[in-house]
N, C-alpha and C positions, 0 to 999 in steps of 0.2 A: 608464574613462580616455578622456578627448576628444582626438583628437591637432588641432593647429591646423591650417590650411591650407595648402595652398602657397602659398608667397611668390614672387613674382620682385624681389629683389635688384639694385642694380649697383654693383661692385667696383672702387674702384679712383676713386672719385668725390671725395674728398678726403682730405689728407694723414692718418694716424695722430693728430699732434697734436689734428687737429678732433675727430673723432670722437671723441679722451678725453674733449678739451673740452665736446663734445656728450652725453656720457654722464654728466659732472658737475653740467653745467645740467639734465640729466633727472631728477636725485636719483637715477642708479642707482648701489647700493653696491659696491663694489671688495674682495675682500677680499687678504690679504697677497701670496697668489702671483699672483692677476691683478697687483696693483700689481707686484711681481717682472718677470713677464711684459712686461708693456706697459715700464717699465724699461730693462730690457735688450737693447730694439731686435728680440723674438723674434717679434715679431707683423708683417708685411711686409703690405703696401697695394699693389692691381695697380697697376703700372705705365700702365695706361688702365682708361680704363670697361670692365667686362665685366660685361652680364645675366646673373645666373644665378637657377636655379628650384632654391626650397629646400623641401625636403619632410620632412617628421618620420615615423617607423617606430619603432616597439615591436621590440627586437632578438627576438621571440618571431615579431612577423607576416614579420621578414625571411627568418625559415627557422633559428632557433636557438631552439628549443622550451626548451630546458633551458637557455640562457642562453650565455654565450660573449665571449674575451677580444676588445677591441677590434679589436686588431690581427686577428685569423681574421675577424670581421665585414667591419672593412673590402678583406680580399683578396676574399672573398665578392660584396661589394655590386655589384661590375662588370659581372657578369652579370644583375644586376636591372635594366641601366642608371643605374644610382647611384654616387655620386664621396664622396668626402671634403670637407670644407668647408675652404676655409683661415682661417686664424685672425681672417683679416678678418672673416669672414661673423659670426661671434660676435658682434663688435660691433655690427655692422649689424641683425641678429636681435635684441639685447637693446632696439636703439632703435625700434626697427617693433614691438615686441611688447610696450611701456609700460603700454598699458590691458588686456591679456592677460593673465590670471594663468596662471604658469611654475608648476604646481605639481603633483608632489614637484620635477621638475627636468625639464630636457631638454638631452642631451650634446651638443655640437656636435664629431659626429666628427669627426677632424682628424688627421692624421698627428700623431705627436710631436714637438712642440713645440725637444725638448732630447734627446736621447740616454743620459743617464742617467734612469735609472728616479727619482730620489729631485728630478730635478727636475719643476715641474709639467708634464703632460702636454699641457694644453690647456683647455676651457674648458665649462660648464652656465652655465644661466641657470635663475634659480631667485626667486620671491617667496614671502615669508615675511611674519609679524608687524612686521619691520622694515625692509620695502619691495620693490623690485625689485633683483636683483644679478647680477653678472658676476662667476662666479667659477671662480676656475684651481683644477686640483686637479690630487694627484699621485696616480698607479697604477702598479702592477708592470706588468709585460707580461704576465701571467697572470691579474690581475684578471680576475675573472668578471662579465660586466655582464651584470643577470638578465635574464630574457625580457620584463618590462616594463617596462625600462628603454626610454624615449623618446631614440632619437638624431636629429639632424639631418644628413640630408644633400643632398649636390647630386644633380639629373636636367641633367646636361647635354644642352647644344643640339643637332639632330639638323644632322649637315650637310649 
């Protein structure tokens, strides 16, 4: 499994609208709960430009051999110097990584999205037989994301 490179991203560079818009003219597909997601105003765009460095990790190389629920990864990551992504970075990711094949998937860690479990969580990118896609998906809090599952997350800036 190849993980992709790091990215430096910035946040916060044009409204929500665009970027759907920008993600429609890319052909990437949507499926029901991103379309939900983006809908319902859950996904927030910074308030100014912000750089950030986006890195992908196998939850096995982060120190979860046997695999492990989101939420424990992400209290974990802080001491690796690693953050959560916000639901911006997904989209951003999905448009930077067009000619990259996404494949099985790569999570974009992210706090929860919604606070019930039965809503979607947050968001993978993923290319298949029927293109490139941004898609939201729902998990328990228990869910066990195996040790090669690829997440994404931020290296923040050193001050």
């Amino acid at each position: 499994m190849t993980l992709p490179q790091p990215l430096v991203l910035t946040l916060g560079l044009r409204p929500l609208s665009e970027l759907v818009a920008a993600l429609r003219s890319a052909g990437v597909r949507l499926n029901a709960y991103a379309e939900g997601l983006l809908e319902r105003g859950q996904v927030g765009v910074a308030p100014e430009p912000i750089p950030v460095r986006v890195e992908v990790h196998s939850v096995g190389a982060l120190g979860w051999a046997e695999g492990a629920p989101l939420d424990e990864v992400l209290r974990g990551v802080p001491d690796q110097g690693l953050a959560p992504c916000p639901l911006e970075a997904a989209l951003l990711l999905r448009l930077a990584w067009r000619a990259e094949p996404v494949s099985p998937r790569i999570t974009v860690a992210s706090a929860r999205a919604h606070p019930d479990e039965a809503m979607p969580r947050g968001f993978y990118l993923r290319d298949d037989a029927d293109g490139s896609w941004l898609r939201a998906y729902v998990a328990s809090d228990d869910w066990v994301f195996g040790p090669e599952e690829r997440l994404a997350l931020l290296r923040p800036r050193s001050a």
